[in-house]
N, C-alpha and C positions, 0 to 999 in steps of 0.2 A: 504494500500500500504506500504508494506517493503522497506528500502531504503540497499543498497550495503555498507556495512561502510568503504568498503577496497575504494572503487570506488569515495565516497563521501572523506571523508578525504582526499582522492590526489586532492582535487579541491583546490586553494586558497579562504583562508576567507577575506572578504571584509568591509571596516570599518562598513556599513551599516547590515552584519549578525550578530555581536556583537552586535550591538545593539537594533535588534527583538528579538533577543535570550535573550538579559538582560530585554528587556520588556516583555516576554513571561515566566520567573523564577522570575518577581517581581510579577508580576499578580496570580502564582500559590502561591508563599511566601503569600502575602494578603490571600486569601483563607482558606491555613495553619494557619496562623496566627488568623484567623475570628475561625477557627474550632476547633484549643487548647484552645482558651478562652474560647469558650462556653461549652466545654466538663471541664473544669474545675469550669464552675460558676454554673454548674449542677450539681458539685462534684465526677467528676472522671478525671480520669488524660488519656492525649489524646490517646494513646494505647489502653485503656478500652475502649472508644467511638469507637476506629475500631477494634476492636476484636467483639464487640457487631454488630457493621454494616458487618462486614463478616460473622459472625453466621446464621444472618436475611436474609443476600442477597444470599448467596450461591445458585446456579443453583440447580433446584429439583434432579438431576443425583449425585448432592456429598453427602455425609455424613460428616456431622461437625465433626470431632475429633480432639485430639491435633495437628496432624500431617498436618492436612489442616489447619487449625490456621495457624500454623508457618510459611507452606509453603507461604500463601495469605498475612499476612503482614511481609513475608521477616523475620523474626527474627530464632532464633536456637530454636529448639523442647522443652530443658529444659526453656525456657525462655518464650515457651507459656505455659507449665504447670506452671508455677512461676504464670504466667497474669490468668491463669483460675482459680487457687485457689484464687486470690485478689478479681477475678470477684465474684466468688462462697460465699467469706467471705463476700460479700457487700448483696448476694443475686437477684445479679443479672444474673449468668446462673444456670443451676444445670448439672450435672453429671449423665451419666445411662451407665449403658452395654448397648452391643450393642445383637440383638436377634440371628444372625447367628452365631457370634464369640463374646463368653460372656469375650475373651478377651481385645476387643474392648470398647474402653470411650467414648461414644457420648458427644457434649456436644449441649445444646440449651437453650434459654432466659427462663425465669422465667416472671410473669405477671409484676412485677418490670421490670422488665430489659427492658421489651419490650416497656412501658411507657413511662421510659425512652429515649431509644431508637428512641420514636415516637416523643418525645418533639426535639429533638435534629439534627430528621432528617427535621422538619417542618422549625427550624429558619436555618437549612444549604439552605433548597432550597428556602427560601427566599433572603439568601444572594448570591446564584448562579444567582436570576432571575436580581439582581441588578451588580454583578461583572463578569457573565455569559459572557455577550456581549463582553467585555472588554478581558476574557480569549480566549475567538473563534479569534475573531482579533487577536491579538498574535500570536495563532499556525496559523492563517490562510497565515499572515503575512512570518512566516519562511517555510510552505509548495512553498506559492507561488515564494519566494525568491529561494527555492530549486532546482523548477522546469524550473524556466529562469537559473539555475544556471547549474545548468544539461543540458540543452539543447545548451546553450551559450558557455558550456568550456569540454564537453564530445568528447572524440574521438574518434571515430568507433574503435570497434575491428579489429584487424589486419586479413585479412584471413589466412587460412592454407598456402597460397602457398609464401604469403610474409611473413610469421613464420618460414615459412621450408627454404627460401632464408638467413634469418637473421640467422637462426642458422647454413646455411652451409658457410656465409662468418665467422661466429665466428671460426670454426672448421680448415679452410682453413690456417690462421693465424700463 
């Protein structure tokens, strides 16, 4: 479910959505914070850990290249080629042409990388099964807040004929 951000924003915020909303960015921060450490005590720096988990996770319909890189963790195109050669120098992806367009750089895990990769997803989903709970409260928290919130302060759209009314006293004027 999409929410309306024009429609949402005109609602007033209330002392109580501040503060789901700060318990629901402390609980994703913990998380973050659990997931830099460990991509670091594994010896790679947290970027390399999600360049490595978008490479492995991508849906069978994409092709890994620099350009989904970039796209998938948000960063500028030369700055996933910067991250793919760090990965490459460690040996943890490799690089190939691609077979249709030999101008094309695929890129995918190396038996390192994927190793890797599996150590690091095993202690993440151990720490989801433990802070998991704690993160669903949170959003569940601000959806349900949203929805009495929505329903509580929304006000029907105006029809055509009281639209057409309002703009013929404006004009009258």
């Amino acid at each position: 479910m999409r929410y309306n951000i024009s429609s949402v924003a005109k609602q007033p915020m209330r002392q109580g959505d501040y503060g789901v909303l700060a318990e629901f960015r402390y609980q994703i921060r913990r998380f973050l914070n659990f997931s830099e450490a460990a991509a670091r005590k594994a010896g790679i720096e947290p970027h390399q850990h999600q360049a490595l988990l978008v490479l492995k996770g991508l849906p069978a319909f994409q092709i890994a290249t620099v350009g989904v890189l970039a796209e998938r963790l948000q960063i500028r195109h030369h700055s996933a080629v910067e991250l793919a050669d760090r990965l490459e120098s460690k040996g943890l992806i490799r690089r190939s042409r691609g077979h249709a367009d030999r101008r094309e750089i695929l890129l995918g895990l190396t038996l390192r990388g994927e190793k890797l990769l599996q150590e690091l997803t095993l202690s993440h989903r151990d720490e989801l099964r433990m802070v998991g709970p704690n993160l669903v409260d949170s959003l569940e928290s601000i959806i349900a807040r949203q929805r009495r919130g929505r329903a509580l302060n929304t006000v029907p759209p105006a029809s055509d004929a009281s639209r057409r009314s309002r703009r013929n006293r404006k004009t009258d004027r």
